[in-house]
C-alpha positions as CSV (number, residue, x, y, z in Angstrom):
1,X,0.0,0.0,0.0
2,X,1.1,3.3,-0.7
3,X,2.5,5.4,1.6
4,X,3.0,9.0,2.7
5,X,6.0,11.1,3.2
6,X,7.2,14.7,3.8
7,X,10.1,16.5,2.6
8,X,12.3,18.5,4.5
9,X,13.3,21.2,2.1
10,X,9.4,22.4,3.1
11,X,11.6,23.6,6.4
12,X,14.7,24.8,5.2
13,X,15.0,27.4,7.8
14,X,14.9,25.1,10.3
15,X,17.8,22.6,11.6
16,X,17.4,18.9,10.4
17,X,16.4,17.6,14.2
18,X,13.8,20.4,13.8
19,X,12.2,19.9,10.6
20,X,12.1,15.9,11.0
21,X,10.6,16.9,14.6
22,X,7.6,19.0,13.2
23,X,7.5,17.0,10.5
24,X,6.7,13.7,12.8
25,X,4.2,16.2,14.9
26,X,2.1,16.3,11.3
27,X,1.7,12.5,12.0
28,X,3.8,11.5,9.0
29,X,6.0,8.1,9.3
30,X,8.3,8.5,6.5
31,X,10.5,11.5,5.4
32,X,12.7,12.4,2.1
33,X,16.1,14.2,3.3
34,X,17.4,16.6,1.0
35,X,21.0,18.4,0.6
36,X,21.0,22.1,1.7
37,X,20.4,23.9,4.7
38,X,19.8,21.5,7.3
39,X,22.2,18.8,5.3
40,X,25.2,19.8,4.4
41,X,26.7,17.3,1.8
42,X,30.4,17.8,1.8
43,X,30.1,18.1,5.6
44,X,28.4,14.4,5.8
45,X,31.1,13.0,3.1
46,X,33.9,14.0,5.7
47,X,32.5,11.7,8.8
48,X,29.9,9.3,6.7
49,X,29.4,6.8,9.4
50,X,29.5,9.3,11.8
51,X,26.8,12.0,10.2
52,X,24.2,8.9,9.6
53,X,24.3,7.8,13.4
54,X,23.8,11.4,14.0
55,X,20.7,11.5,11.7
56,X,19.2,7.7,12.6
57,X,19.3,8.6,15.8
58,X,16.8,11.9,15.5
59,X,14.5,9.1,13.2
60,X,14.2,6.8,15.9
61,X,13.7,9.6,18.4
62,X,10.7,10.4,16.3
63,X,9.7,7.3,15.0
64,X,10.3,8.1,11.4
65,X,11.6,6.1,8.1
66,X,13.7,7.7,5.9
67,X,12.4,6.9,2.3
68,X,14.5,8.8,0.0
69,X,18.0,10.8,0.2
70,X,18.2,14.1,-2.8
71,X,21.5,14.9,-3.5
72,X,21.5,17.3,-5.8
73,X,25.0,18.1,-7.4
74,X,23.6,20.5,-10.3
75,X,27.0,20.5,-12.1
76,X,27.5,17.1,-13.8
77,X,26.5,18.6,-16.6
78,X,29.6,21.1,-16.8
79,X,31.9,21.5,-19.7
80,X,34.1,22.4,-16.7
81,X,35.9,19.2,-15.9
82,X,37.5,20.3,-12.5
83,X,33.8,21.5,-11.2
84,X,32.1,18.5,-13.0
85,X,34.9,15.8,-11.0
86,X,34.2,17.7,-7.9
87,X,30.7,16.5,-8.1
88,X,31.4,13.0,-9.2
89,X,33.8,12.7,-6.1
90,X,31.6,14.0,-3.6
91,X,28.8,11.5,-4.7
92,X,31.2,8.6,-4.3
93,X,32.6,10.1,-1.1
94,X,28.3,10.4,0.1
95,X,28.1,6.3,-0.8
96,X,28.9,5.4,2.8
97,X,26.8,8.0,4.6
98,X,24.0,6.5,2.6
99,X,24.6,3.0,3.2
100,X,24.7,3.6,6.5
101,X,21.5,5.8,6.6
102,X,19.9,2.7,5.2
103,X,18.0,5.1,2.5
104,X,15.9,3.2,-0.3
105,X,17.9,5.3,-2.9
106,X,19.5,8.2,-3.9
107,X,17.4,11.2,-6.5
108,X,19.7,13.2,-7.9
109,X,19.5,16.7,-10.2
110,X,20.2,15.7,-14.1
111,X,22.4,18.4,-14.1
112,X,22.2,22.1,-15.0
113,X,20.6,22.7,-18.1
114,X,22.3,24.0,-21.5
115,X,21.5,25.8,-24.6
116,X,20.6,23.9,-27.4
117,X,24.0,25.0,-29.3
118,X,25.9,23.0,-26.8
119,X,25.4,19.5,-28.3
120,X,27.8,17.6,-26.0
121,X,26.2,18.7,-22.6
122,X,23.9,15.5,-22.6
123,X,26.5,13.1,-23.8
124,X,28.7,14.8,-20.8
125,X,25.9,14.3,-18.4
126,X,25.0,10.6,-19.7
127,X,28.9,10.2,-18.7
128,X,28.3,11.6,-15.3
129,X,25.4,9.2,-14.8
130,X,26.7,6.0,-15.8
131,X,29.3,6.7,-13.1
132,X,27.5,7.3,-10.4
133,X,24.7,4.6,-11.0
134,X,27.8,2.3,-11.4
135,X,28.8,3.6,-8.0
136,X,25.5,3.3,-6.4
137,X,24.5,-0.5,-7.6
138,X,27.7,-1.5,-6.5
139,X,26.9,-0.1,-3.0
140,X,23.4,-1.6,-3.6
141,X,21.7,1.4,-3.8
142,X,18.9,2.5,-6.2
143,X,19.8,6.1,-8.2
144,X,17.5,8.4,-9.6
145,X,17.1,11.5,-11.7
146,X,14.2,13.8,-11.1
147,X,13.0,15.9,-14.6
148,X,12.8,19.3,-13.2
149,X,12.9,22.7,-14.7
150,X,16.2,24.5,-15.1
151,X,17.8,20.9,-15.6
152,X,18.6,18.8,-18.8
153,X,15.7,16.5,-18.3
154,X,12.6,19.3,-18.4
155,X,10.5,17.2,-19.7
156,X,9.3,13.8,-20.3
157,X,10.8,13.0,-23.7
158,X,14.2,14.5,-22.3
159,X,13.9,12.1,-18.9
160,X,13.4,8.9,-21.2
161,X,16.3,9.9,-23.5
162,X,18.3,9.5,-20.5
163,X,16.8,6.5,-19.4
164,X,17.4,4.8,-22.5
165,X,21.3,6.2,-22.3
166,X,21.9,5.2,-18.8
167,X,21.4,1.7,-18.0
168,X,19.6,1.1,-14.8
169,X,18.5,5.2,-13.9
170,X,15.6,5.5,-12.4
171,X,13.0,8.4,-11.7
172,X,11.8,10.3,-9.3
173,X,8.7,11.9,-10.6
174,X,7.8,15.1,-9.3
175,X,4.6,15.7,-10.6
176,X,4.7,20.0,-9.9
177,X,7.5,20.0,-12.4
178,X,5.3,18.9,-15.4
179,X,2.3,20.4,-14.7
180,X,4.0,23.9,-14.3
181,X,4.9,23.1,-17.7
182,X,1.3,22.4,-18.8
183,X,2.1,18.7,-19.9
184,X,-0.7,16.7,-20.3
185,X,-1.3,13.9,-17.8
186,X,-0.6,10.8,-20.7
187,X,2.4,12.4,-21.2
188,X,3.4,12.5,-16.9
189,X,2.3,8.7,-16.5
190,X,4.5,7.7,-19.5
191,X,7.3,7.8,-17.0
192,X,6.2,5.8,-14.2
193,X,7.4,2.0,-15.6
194,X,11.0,3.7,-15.3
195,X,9.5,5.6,-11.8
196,X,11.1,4.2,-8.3
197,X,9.8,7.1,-6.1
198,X,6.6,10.0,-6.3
199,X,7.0,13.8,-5.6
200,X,4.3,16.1,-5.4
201,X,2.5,19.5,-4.2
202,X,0.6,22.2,-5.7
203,X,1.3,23.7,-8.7
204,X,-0.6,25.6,-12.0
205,X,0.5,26.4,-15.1
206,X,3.7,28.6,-14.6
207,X,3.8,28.0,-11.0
208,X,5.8,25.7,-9.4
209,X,3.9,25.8,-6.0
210,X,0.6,26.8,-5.2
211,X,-1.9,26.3,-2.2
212,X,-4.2,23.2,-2.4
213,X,-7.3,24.8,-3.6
214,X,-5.6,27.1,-6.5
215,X,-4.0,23.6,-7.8
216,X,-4.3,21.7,-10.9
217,X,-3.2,18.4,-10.0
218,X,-5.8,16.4,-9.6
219,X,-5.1,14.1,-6.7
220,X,-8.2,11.7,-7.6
221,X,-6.5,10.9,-11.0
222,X,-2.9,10.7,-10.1
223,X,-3.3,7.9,-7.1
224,X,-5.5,5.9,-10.0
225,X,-2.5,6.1,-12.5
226,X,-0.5,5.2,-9.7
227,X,-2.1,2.0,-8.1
228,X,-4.3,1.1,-11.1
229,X,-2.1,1.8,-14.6
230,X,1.5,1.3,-12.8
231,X,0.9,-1.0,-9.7
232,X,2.6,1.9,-7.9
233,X,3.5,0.5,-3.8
234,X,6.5,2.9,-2.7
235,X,6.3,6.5,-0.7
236,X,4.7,9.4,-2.3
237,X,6.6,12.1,-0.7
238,X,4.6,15.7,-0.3
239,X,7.2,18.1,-1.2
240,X,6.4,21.8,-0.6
241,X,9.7,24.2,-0.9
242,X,10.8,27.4,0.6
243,X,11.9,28.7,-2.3
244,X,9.7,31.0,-3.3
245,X,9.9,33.1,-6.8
246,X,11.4,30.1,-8.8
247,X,9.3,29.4,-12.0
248,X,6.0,31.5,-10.0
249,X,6.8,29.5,-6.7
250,X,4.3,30.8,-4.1
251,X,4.7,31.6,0.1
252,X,2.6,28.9,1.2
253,X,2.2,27.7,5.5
254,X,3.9,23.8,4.6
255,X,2.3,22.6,7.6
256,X,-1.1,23.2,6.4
257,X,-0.2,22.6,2.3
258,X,1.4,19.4,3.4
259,X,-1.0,18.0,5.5
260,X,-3.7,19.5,3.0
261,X,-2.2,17.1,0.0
262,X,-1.4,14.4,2.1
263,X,-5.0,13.9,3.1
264,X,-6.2,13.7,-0.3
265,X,-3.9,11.4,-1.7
266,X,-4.7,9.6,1.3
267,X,-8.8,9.8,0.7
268,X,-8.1,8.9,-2.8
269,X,-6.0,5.6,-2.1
270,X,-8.4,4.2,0.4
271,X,-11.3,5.3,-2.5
272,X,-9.7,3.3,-5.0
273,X,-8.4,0.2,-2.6
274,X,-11.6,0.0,-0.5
């Protein structure tokens, strides 16, 4: 049965102990931890071991699962060799910090996106990829790439291009990014056989985030594609951000946007399993 998480980046002013604590408060059971604020990356990488016990220990304190680690390391897609490396070597160097975090998988950014002039950015980035999927099956971990705006994979067609150039990437479908872009719904749930984990909150046409009753997604639809069309049993994650501005990204009160999507989802899968 599906279930629900909440991301931290919706409380990126807060500390990590903090946000997983109001976070567990909202009565969620699983959470997604994403690089930033409250989880500094190349910090973790120095002490691996050290910065997971750190972390398991505030899950068990508040009797949450972690079901999905985003690193995001925007710059694989660099012509810059030195910056590009630097990413590649701080994934590797994050292996044991997720291994020992015990995460379901690792989403990462498909890179910064490129003009069109710049023809070798996607073979640089399929490059990138191959390593770090390499890196992560061998670790036993699944790896992911999430189509978002600003990246190389904005859109479906781009996401399955690096699907079929990267053998064994994954997704993680967040569905905000592609409606903000007005794609239609067959196109979204022509990426679920290659999706390993759900994102979602909010969002219209030309903005990214939006508060539940001004949204377009309809939640009804998307948990049928899910458990009917795709057989969908992993996390669905409710991600709201506090970023806003981006792509028409609205101030919205997470604790009430969250819990406002998490309850329909929820309504809808219990509709649909009975």
């Amino acid at each position: 049965m599906i279930e629900f998480a909440c991301h931290t980046w919706a409380f990126n002013d807060l500390t990590l102990p903090e946000a997983l604590g109001t976070i567990a408060r909202m009565g969620f059971r699983y959470v997604d931890i994403g690089s930033g604020p409250s989880l500094n990356a190349p910090r973790a990488a120095e002490n691996p071991r050290q910065a997971a016990a750190d972390i398991l220990d505030d899950l068990e304190l508040f009797n949450l699962k972690l079901s999905d680690l985003y690193l995001m390391l925007p710059r694989i897609s660099l012509a810059d060799e030195a910056r590009q490396s630097k990413e590649l070597e701080l994934f590797k160097a994050l292996i044991p910090f997720a291994v020992a975090l015990g995460t379901p998988g690792i989403t990462l950014s498909p890179g910064l996106a490129h003009p069109a002039e710049d023809e070798e950015a996607h073979d640089r980035t399929v490059v990138a990829l191959r390593e770090m999927v390499k890196a992560g099956q061998t670790a036993g971990l699944a790896v992911s790439i999430e189509p978002h705006l600003d990246s190389m994979a904005q859109t479906p067609d781009a996401a399955l291009k690096f699907i079929k150039d990267v053998p064994g990437l994954q997704l993680t479908l967040d569905w905000a990014h592609m409606i903000c872009q007005d794609i239609f719904h067959d196109d979204i749930i022509k990426l679920l056989p290659h999706t390993r984990h759900i994102q979602i909150r909010q969002a219209a046409r030309e903005q990214l985030q939006v508060p539940f009753a001004r949204g377009r997604i309809d939640t009804g639809r998307v948990m049928e594609s899910l458990i009917v069309l795709a057989g969908y049993d992993g996390v669905v994650c409710i991600e709201y951000m506090n970023t806003p501005g981006w792509h028409g990204m609205e101030t919205v009160n997470p604790v009430i946007e969250c819990a406002a999507m998490r309850d329909a989802l929820r309504d809808a899968r219990d509709k649909i399993e009975g």
